[in-house]
C-alpha positions in Angstrom: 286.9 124.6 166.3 288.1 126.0 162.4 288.8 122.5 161.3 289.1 121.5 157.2 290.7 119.2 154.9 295.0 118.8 154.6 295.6 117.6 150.3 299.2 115.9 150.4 301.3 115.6 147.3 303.1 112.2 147.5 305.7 113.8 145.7 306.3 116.7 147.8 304.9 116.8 151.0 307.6 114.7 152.5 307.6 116.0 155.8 304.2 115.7 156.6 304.6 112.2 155.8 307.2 111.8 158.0 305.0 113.2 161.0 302.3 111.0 160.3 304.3 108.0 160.3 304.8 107.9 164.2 302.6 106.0 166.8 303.0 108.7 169.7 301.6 111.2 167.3 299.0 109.8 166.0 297.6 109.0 169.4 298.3 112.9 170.0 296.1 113.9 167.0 293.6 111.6 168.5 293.6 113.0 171.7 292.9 116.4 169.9 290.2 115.4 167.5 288.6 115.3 171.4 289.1 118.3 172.2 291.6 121.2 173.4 294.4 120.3 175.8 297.4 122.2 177.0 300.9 120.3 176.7 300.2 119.0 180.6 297.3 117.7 179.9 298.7 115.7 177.1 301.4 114.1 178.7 299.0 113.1 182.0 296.2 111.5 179.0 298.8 109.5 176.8 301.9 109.0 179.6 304.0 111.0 178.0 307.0 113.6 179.6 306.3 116.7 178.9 309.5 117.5 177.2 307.9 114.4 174.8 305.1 116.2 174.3 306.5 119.5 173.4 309.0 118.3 171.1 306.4 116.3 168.7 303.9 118.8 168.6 306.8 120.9 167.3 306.8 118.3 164.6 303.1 118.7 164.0 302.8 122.4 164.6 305.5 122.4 161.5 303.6 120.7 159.1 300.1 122.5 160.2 298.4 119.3 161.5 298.6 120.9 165.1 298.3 124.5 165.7 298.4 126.1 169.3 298.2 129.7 171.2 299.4 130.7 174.4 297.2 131.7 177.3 297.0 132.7 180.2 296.7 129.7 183.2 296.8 129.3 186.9 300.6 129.0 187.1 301.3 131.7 184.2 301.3 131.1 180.5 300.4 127.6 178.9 299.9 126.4 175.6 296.6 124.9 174.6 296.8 122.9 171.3 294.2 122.1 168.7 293.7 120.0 166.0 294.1 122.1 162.7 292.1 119.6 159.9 290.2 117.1 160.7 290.5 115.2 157.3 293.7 114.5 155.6 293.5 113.5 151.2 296.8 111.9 149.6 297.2 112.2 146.1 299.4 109.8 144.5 299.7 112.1 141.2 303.1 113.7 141.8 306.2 114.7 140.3 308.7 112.2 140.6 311.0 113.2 142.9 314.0 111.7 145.5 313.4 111.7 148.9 313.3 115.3 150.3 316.3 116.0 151.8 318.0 118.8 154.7 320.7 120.9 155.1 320.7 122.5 158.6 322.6 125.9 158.8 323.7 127.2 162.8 324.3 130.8 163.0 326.2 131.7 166.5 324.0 134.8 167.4 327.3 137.1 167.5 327.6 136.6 163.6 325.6 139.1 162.8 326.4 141.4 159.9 324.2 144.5 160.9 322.9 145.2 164.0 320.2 148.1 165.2 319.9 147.5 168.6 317.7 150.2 170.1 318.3 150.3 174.2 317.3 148.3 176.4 319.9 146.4 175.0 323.2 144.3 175.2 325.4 141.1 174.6 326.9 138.2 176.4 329.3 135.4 175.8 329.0 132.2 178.5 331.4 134.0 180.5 330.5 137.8 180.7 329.2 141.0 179.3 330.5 142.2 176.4 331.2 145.9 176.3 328.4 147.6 178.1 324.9 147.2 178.6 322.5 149.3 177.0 325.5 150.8 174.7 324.3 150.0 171.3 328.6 150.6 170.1 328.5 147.0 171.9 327.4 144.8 169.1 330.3 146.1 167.1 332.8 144.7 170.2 335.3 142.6 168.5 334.4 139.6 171.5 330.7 139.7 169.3 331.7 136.2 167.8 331.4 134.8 171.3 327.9 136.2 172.2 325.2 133.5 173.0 322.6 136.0 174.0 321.7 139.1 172.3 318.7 141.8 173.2 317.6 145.1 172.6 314.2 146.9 173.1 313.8 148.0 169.4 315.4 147.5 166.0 317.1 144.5 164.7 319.7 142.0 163.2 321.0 141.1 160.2 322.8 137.7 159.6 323.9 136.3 156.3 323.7 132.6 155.5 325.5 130.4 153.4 323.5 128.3 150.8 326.5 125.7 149.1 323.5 123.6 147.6 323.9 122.5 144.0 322.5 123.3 141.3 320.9 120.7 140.2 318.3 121.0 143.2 315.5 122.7 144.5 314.5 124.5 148.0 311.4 124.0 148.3 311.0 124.5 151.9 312.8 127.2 154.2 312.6 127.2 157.9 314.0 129.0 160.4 314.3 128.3 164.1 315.0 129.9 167.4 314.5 130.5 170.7 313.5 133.8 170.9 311.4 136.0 173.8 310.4 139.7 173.9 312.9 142.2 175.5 312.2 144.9 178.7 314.2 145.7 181.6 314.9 142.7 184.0 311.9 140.2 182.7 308.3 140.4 182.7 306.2 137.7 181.7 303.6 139.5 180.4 305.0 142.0 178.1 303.9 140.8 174.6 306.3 141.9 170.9 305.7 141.5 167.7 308.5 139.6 166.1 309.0 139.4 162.4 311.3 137.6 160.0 312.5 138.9 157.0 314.7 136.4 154.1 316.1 138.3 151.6 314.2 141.8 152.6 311.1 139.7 152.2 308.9 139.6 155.1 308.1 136.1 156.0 305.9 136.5 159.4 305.5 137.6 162.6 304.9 136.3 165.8 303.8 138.0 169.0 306.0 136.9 172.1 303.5 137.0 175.4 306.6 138.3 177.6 310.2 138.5 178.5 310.2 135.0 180.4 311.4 134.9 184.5 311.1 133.6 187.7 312.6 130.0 186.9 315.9 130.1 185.7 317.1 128.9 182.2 318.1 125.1 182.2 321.7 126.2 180.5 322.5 129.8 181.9 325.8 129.4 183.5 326.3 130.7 187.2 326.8 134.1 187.1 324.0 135.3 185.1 322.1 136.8 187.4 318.0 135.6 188.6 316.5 138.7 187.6 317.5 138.6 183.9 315.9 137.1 181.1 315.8 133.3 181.4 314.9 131.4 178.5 312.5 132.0 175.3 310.6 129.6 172.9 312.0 127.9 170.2 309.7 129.2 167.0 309.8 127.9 163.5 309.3 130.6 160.4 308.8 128.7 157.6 308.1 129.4 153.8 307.4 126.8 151.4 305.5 126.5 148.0 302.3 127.3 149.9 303.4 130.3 151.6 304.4 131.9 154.8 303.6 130.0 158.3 305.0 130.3 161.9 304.6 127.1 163.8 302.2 125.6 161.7 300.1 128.6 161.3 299.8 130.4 158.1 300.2 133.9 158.0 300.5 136.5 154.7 303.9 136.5 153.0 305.2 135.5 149.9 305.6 132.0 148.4 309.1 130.0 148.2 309.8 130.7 144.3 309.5 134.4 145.5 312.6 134.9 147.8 314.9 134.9 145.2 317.0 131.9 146.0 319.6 131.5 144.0 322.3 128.7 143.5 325.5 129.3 145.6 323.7 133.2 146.3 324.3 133.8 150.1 320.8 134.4 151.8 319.7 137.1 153.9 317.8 136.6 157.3 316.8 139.8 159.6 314.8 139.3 162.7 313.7 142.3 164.8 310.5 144.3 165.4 309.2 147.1 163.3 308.5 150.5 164.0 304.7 150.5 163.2 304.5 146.7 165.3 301.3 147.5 167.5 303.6 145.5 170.4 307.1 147.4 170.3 308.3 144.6 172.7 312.1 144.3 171.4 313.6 140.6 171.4 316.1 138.1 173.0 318.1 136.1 170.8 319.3 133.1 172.6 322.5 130.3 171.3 323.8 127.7 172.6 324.6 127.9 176.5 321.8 129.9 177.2 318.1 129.6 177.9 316.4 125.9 177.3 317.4 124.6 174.1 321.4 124.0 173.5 321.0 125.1 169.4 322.1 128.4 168.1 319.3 130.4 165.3 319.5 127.5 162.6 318.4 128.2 158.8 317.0 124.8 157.9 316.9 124.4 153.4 314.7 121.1 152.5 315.3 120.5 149.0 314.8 117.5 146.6 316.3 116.4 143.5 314.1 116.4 140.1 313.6 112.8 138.1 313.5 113.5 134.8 310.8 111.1 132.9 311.8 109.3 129.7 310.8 111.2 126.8 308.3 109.3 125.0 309.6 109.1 121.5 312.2 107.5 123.7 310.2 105.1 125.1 308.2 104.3 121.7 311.9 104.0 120.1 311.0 106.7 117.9 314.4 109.1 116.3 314.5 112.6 117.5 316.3 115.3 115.9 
């Protein structure tokens, strides 16, 4: 087990913080420091649901105390969790800072601004297809603004995001989250893609989807969408901070946050698809809210903080400056 030593900043590494500073996940890391377990077995050990479960070792996957893989198990995939350090160091020497704070940023999955959908491929609203499936023209349908699921076999989309945060603050975190799956005719679960990120035509990661999830329908798809279509995906976080790239917790190459070119009151630039060299051309399913498992549409999530600035020392010493 590749195990090692977490250093946190007391002045900037907030969040992890935060996820330390909860009973039920510390007795989570505990049970890990044991061994391997899959989210069931978690839940059984500690008591815990296993919607519980899954949605604190989001929390941990996030800030890279937890990382996990998906394998294969006797009822389909499952995913076994690890402990990722086994040490963590807190160093009180920190910029001074205020508290980190969030701005959350929902994107309906219509809002697109380009689109390359490469068939398979098509678009729905919680009502009904829009356009035609497998017609690439669809994703310019004026009814795109109502779509809560997108897909397509190949290519990707482009959506533009706000960023109203003032000037007199910086990102130093960028995450973004969504319940994505990979894309082929009806479903399959096993039928892996490799999905990658892009903010502001910088490539932030990639993660490879095992399959195009069936067989148990999605806990919001309305009625009429049918059983042998794609039925829900996982919610995945990219994220890019002053460290670098990571995608649940797991650090993969990519640049650094100063990097992106984040500018004040500068729109930013997300693209998700998969490329045309990916060793798994899989394609992608986008879901928003009324579909799939989670109720949230693709969210870009901007931590930020505020700097402190320290008295000047001549200040301090009552000393004239010119």
């Amino acid at each position: 087990m590749q195990t090692g030593v977490m250093e946190l900043n007391a002045g900037t590494d907030v969040e992890t913080f935060r996820a330390l500073a909860s009973e039920t996940r510390l007795r989570i890391l505990s049970l890990l420091a044991q061994g391997d377990r899959n989210i069931a077995e978690i839940g059984s050990a500690l008591g815990l649901s296993q919607p519980t479960v899954t949605r604190h070792m989001q929390i941990l996957e996030q800030v890279g105390l937890v990382a996990s893989e998906y394998m294969p198990g006797a009822q389909g995939m499952q995913k076994r969790c690890r402990i990722a350090v086994d040490r963590v160091l807190v160093s009180l020497n920190g910029m001074r800072q205020s508290e980190d704070c969030v701005e959350d940023i929902s994107m309906p999955v219509g809002l697109y601004t380009v689109a390359c959908p490469l068939p398979t491929c098509g678009l729905v609203s919680s009502e009904r297809v829009i356009g035609f499936l497998d017609e690439p023209q669809s994703f310019y349908h004026p009814e795109r603004g109502t779509a809560r699921l997108i897909w397509m076999q190949g290519g990707f989309v482009e959506y533009v995001f706000p960023n109203t945060l003032p000037t007199s603050v910086e990102i130093v975190r960028l995450e973004f989250v969504a319940e994505v799956c990979s894309e082929c005719p009806n479903y399959s679960n096993d039928f892996p893609s490799d999905i990658t990120v892009w903010v502001n035509g910088r490539e932030i990661g990639t993660w490879t989807s095992p399959g195009d999830f069936g067989g148990k329908r999605g806990r919001l798809n309305p009625p009429w969408w049918a059983d042998h279509m794609t039925q829900y995906g996982m919610m995945k976080v990219w994220s890019v901070d002053r460290k670098g790239c990571c995608v649940d917790g797991l650090s993969v190459p990519g640049p650094v946050i100063a990097e992106l070119g984040l500018e004040p009151h500068a729109p930013i630039t997300l693209r998700i698809g998969v490329k045309p060299d990916a060793r798994h051309q899989g394609g992608f399913n986008l879901f928003g809210r009324g579909f799939g498992n989670y109720d949230q549409d693709p969210t870009l999530r901007l931590h930020y903080v505020s700097h402190i600035s320290a008295p000047r020392k001549d200040a301090e010493e009552g000393g004239n400056t010119k």
